[in-house]
Structure formats: C-alpha cells, structure tokens
Backbone as JSON, one array per atom type, in Angstrom:
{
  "sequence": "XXXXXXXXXXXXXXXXXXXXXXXXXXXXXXXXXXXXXXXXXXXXXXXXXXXXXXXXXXXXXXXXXXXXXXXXXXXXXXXXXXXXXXXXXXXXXXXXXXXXXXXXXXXXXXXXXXXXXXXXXXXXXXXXXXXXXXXXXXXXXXXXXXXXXXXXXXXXXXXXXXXXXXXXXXXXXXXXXXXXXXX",
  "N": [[156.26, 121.18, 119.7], [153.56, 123.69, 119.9], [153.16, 126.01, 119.05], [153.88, 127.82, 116.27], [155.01, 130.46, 116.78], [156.59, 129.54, 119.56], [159.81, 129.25, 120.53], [163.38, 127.75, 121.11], [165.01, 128.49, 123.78], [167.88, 129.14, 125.58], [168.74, 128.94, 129.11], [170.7, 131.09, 131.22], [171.83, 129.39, 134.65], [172.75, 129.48, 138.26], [174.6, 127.46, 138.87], [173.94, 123.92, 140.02], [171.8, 124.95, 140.56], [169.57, 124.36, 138.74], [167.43, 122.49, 139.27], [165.84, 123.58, 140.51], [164.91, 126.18, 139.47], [164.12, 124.88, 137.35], [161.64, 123.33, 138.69], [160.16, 126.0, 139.62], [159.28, 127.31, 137.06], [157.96, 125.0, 136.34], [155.74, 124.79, 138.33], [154.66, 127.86, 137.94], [153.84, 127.69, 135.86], [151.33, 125.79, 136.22], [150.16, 127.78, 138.29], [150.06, 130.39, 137.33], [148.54, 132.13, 134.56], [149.79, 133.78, 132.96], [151.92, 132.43, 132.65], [151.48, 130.2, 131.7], [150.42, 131.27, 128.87], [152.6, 132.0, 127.66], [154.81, 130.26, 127.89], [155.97, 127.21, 126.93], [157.3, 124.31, 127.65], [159.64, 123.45, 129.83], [162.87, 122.01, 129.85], [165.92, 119.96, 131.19], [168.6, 118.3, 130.26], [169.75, 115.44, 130.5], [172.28, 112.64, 131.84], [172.42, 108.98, 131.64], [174.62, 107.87, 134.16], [177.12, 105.28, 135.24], [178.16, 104.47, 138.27], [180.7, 103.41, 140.6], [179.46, 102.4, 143.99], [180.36, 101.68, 147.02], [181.2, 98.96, 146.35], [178.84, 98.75, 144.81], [176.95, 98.91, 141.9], [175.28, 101.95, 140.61], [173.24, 103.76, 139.37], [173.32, 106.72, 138.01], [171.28, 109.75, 137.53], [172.63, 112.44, 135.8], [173.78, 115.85, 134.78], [173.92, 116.98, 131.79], [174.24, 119.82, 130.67], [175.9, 121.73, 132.83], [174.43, 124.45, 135.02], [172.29, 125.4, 132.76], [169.09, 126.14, 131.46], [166.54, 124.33, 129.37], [164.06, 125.94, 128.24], [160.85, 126.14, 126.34], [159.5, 128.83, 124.85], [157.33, 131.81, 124.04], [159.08, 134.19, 123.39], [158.71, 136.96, 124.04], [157.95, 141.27, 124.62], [156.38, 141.27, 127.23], [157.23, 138.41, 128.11], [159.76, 138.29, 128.67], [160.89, 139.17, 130.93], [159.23, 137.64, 132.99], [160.81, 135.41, 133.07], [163.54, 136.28, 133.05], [163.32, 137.36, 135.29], [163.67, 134.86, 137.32], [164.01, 133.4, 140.35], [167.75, 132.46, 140.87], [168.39, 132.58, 138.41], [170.51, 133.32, 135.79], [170.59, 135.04, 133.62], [169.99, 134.76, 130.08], [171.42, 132.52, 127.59], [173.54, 134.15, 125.2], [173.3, 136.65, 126.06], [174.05, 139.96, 126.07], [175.84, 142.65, 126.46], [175.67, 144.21, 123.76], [173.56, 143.06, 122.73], [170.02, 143.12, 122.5], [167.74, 141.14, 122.61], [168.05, 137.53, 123.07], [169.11, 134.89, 121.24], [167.1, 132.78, 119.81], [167.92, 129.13, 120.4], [168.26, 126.0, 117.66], [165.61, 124.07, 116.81], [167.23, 121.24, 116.04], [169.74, 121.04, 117.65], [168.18, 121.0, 119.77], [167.05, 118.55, 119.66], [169.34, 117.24, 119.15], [170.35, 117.24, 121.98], [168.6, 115.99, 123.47], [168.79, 113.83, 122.56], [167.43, 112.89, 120.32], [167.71, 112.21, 117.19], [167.18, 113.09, 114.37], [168.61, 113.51, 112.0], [169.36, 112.73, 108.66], [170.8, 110.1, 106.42], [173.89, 110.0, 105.75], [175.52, 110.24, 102.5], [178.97, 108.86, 101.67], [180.51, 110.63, 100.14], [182.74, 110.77, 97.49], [185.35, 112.58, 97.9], [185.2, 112.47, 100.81], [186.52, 110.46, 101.67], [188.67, 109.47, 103.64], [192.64, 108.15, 104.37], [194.6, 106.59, 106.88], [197.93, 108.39, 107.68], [197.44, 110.14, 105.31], [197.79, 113.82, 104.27], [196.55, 116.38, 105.6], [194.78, 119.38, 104.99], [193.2, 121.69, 107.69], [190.16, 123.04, 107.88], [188.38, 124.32, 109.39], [187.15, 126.26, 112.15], [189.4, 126.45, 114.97], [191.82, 125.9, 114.65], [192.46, 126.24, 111.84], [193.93, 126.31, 108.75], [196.17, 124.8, 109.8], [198.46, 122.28, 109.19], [198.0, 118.92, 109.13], [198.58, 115.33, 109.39], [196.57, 112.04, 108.75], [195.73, 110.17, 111.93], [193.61, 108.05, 112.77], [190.74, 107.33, 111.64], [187.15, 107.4, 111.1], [184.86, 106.12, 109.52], [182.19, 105.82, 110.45], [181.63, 107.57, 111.82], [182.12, 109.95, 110.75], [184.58, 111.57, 111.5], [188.0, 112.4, 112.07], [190.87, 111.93, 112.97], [193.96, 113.76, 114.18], [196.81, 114.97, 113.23], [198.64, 117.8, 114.27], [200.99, 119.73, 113.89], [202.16, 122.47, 116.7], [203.6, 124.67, 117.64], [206.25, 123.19, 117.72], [205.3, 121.03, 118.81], [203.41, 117.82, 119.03], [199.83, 117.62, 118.04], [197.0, 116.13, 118.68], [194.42, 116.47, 116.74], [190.41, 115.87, 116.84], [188.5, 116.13, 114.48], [185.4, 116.5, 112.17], [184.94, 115.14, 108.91], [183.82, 117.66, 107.5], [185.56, 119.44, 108.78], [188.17, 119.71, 107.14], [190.08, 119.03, 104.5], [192.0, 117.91, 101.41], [194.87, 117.64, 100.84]],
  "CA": [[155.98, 122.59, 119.7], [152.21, 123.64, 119.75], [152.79, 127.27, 117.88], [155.26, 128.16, 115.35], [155.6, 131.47, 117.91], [157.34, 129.07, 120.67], [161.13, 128.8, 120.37], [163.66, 127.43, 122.16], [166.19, 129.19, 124.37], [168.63, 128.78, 126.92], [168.54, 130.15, 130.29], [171.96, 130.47, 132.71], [171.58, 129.62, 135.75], [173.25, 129.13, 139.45], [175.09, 125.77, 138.9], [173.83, 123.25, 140.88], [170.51, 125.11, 140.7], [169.17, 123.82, 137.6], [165.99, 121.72, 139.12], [164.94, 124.88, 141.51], [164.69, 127.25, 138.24], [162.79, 124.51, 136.3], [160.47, 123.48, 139.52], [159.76, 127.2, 139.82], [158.82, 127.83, 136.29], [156.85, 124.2, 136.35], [154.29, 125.45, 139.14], [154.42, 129.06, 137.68], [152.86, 127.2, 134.56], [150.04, 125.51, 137.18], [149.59, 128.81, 139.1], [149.96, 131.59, 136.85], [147.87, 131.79, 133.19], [150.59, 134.73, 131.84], [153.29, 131.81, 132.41], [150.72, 129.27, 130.57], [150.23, 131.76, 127.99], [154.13, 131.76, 126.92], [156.43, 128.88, 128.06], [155.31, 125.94, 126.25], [158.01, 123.2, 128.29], [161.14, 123.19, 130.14], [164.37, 120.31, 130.03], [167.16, 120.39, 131.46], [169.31, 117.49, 129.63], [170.67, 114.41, 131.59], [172.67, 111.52, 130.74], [172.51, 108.35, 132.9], [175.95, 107.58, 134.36], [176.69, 104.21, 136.1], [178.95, 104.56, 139.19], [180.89, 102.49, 141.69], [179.66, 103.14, 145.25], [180.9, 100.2, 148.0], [181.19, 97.57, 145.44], [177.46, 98.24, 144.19], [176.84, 99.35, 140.93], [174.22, 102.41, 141.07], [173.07, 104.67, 138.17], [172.72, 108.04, 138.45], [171.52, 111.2, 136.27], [174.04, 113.25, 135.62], [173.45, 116.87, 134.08], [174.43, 117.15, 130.69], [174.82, 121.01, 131.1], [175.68, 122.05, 134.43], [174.44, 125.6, 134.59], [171.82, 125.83, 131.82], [167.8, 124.86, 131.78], [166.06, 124.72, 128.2], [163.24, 126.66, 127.5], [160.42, 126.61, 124.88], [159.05, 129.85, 124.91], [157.24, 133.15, 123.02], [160.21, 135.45, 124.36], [158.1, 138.6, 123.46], [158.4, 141.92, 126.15], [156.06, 140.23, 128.45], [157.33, 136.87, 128.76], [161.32, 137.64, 128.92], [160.96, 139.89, 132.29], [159.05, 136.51, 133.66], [161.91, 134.11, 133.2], [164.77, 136.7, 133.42], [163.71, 137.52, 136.95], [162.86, 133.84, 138.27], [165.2, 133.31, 141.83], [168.61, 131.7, 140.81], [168.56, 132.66, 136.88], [171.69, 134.67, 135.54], [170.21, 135.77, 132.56], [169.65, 133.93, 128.57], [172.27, 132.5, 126.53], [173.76, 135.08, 124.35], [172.33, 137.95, 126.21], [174.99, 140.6, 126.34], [175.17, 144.25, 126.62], [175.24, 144.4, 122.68], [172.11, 141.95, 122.41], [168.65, 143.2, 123.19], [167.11, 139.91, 122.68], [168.64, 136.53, 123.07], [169.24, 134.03, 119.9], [166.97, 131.13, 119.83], [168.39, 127.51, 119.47], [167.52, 125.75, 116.36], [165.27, 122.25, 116.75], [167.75, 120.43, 115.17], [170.38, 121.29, 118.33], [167.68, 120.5, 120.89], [166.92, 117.39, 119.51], [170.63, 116.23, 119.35], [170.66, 117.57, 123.63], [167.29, 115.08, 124.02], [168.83, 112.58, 122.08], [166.44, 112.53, 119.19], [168.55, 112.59, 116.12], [166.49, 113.1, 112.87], [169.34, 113.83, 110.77], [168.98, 111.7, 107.31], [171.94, 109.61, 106.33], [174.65, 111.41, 104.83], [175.97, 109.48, 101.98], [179.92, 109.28, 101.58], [181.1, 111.34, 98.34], [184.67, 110.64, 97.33], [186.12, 113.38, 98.65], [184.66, 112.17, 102.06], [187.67, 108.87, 101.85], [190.25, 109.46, 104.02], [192.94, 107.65, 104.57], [195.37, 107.26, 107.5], [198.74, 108.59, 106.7], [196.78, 111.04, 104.42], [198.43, 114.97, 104.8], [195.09, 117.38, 105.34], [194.84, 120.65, 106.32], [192.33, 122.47, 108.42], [189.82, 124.36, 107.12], [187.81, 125.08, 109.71], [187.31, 125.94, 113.63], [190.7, 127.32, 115.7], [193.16, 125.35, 114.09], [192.33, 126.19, 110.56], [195.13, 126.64, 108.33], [197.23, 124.28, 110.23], [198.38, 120.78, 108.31], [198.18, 117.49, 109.97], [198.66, 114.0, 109.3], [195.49, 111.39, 109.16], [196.03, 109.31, 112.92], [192.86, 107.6, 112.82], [189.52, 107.35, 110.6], [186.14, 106.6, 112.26], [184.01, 106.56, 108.64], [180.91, 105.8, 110.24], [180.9, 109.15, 112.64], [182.91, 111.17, 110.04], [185.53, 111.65, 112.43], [189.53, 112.2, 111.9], [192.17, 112.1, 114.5], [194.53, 114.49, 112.49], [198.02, 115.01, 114.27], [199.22, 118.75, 113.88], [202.46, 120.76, 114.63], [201.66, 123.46, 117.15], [205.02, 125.24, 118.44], [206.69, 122.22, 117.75], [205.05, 119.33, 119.48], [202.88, 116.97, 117.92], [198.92, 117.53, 119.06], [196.26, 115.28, 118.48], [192.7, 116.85, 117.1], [189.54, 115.63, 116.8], [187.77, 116.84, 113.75], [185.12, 116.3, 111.21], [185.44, 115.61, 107.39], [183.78, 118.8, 107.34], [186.48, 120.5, 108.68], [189.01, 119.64, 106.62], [190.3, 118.87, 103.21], [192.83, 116.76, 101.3], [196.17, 118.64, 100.93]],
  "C": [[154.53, 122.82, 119.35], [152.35, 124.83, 119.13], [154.2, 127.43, 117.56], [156.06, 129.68, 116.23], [156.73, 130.96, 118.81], [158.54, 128.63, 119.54], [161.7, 128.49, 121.02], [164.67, 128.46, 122.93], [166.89, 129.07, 125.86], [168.7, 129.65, 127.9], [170.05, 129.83, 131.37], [171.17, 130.99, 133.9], [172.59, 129.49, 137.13], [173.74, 127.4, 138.69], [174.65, 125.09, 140.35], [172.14, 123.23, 141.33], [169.16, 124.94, 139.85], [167.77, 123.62, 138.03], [165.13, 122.84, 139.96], [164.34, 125.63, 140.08], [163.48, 126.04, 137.43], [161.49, 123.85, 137.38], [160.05, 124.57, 139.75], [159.27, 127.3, 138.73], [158.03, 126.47, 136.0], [155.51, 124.78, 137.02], [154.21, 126.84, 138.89], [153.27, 128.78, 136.33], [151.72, 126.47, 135.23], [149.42, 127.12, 137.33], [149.01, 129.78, 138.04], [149.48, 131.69, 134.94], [149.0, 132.83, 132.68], [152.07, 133.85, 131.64], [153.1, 130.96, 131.15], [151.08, 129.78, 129.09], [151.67, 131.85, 126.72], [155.49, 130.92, 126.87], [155.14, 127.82, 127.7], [156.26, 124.57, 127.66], [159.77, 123.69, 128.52], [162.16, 121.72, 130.38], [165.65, 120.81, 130.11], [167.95, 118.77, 131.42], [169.81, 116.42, 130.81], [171.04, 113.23, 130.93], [172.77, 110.32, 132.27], [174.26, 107.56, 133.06], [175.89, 105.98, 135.56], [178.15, 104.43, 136.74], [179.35, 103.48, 140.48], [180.78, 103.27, 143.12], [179.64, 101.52, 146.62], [180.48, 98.85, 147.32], [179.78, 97.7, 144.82], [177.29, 99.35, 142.89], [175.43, 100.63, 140.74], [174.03, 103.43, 139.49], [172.23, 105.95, 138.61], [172.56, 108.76, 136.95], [172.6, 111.95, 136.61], [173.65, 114.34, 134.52], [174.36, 117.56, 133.16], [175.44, 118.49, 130.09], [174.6, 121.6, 132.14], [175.59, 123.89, 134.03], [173.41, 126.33, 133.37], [170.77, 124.99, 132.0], [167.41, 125.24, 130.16], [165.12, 125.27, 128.4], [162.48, 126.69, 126.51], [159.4, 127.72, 125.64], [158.71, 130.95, 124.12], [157.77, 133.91, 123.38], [159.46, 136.74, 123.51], [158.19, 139.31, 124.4], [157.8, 141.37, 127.15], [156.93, 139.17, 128.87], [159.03, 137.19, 129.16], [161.14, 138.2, 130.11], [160.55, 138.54, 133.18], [159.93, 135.6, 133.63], [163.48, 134.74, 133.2], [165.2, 136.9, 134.91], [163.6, 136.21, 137.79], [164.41, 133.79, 139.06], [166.01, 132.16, 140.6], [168.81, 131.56, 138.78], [169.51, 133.81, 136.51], [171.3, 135.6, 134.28], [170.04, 134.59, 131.5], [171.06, 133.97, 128.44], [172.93, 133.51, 125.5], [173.31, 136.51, 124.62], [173.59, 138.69, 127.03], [175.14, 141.95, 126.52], [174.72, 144.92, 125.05], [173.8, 143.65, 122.24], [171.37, 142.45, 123.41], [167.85, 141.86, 123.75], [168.18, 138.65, 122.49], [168.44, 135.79, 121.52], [168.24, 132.77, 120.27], [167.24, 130.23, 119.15], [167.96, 126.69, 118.64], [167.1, 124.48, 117.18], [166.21, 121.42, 116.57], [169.01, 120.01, 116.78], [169.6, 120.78, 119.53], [167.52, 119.21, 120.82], [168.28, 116.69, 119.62], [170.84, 116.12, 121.01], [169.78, 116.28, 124.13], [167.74, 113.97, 123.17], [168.14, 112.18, 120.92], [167.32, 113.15, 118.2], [167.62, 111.94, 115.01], [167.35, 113.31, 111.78], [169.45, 112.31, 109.86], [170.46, 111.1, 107.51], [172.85, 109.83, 105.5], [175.46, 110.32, 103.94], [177.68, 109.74, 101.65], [180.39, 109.87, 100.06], [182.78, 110.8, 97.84], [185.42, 111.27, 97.94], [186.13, 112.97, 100.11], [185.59, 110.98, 102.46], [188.82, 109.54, 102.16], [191.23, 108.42, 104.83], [194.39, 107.81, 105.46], [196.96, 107.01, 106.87], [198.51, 109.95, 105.81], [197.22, 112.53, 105.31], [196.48, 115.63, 104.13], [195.28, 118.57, 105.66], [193.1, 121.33, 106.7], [191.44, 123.42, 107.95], [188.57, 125.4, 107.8], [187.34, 125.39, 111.75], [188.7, 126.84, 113.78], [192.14, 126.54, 115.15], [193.08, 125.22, 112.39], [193.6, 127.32, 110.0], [196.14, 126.08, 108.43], [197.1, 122.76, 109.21], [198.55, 120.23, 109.35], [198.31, 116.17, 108.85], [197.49, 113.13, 109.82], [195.88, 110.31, 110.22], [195.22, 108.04, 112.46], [191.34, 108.21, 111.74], [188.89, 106.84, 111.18], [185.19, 106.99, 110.67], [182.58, 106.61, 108.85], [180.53, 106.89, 111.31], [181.65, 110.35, 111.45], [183.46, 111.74, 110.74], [186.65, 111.29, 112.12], [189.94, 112.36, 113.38], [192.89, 112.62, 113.59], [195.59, 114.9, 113.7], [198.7, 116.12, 113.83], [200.5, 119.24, 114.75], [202.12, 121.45, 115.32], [202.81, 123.58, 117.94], [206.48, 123.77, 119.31], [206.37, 120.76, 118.5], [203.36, 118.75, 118.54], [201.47, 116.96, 118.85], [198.17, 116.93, 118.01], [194.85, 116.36, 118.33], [191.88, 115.95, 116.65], [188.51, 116.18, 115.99], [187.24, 115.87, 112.7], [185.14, 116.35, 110.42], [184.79, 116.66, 106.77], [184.79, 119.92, 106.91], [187.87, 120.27, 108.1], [189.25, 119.52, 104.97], [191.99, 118.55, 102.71], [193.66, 117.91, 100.63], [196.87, 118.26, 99.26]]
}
C-alpha cells in the first residue's frame, strides 16, 4: 500500500468477466491520470488446479472468487463513479440501498486471499485441548446453541469435526476452537 488513504475493496462483477473488468481498469491506470490518482492495484485471486485432460496432466488457474475483482483504492466521490461504472461491474461488495459507501476489507483478509499469512503463532491454552468423544456446544456462527460430540481434532489448524443433532439426524460440522466450548 503506498498511502494509508488506499483501501481495499471488492468489486462484483459479470462472472466469467473478471479479467475484462481488471484489463479495463489496468490500461485506465496507463491512459487516464484521475485513475492513477486513486486505484493503487487490482487482483483477482487464483489457485492453481492440476487437471486430467487425455491422459496429460495440465495445470490450470482457477479463480478463487468467481464473480469478484480486488481493488486497492481511495473510494472518495470521485473515484467510486470511476469503478462503479466500468463495462461488466455490478456494483461493490456490501453496497446496498441502506449503504452509501461500501465497507473496506481489512489487510489481514486480503493477505489470507493472496496467500500471505502473517498471522503470529497462536499458542494452545488449556482450554484449547479437545478431545474426541468430548460433548461441546456451539457458541458461535448458525449452529450456535446446538451440542455436539468431538468426531475429529486437527490441533494444528484448530479445527473440530463436532457431530450435532439437527431434526434428528446426525450432521457433521466443521468448526473452530473458537467457536465452541467445553460443555
């Protein structure tokens, strides 16, 4: 980031149209000095996927979020009219009829999208030992409130498999020792 002004923010777009929207606002940043002046860099996330195509092994990108380009930008009244109207852009992230201005995404969130994970190393506390077998309940997200049973333990992502009741059948979630706590 070159000024504490530039933030990031997400832009929807046309699915499928992802690299048009960020080749358009690339050469708008050549051409045009009022684009210069307020988009710092655009990325639009990819992960490389390796695929079978007639027995040959080929690796492709593959777009992380289909439908969405990043953005660093000074979204001030100038600059949002320039990247709200570019061909094949539906509007910002969070931009609703109650929202004037869009939310920008924290660093911390872009860096996990680009792969750059700065987060320190989180040391385990006691409470943080779970064991499977172990009755938890939910404390946070769409299934909070509900009890489960510990399936599985992954201690080095802080990751449960936690096996709850839900209108009688037995479902499998996927939650962090965040979201939970020992019953």
């Amino acid at each position: 980031m070159a000024d504490s002004k530039f933030k990031w923010y997400v832009l929807r777009a046309i699915s499928g149209k992802e690299n048009k929207v960020k080749e358009y606002i690339e050469s708008a940043l050549v051409t045009s000095s009022l684009f210069k002046e307020y988009v710092s860099q655009v990325l639009i996330p990819t992960e490389k996927v390796v695929a079978q195509r007639g027995g040959k092994r080929v690796i492709k990108e593959r777009n992380i979020l289909p439908g969405y380009v990043l953005v660093e930008c000074n979204l001030c009244d100038e600059c949002y009219p320039l990247l709200r109207n570019i061909p094949n852009v539906l509007g910002f992230l969070s931009e609703g009829k109650s929202s004037i201005k869009p939310a920008p995404v924290s660093q911390a969130e872009i860096n996990k999208l680009i792969g750059e994970v700065d987060t320190p190393e989180v040391e385990l506390q006691l409470e943080d030992v779970y064991f499977e077998g172990e009755k938890v309940k939910v404390t946070d997200g769409p299934f909070s409130g509900f009890t489960g049973v510990v399936q599985e333990v992954a201690q080095d992502k802080h990751k449960l498999k936690v096996v709850v009741t839900i209108f009688d059948r037995q479902t499998p979630l996927e939650l962090g020792f965040n979201q939970v706590e020992k019953e």
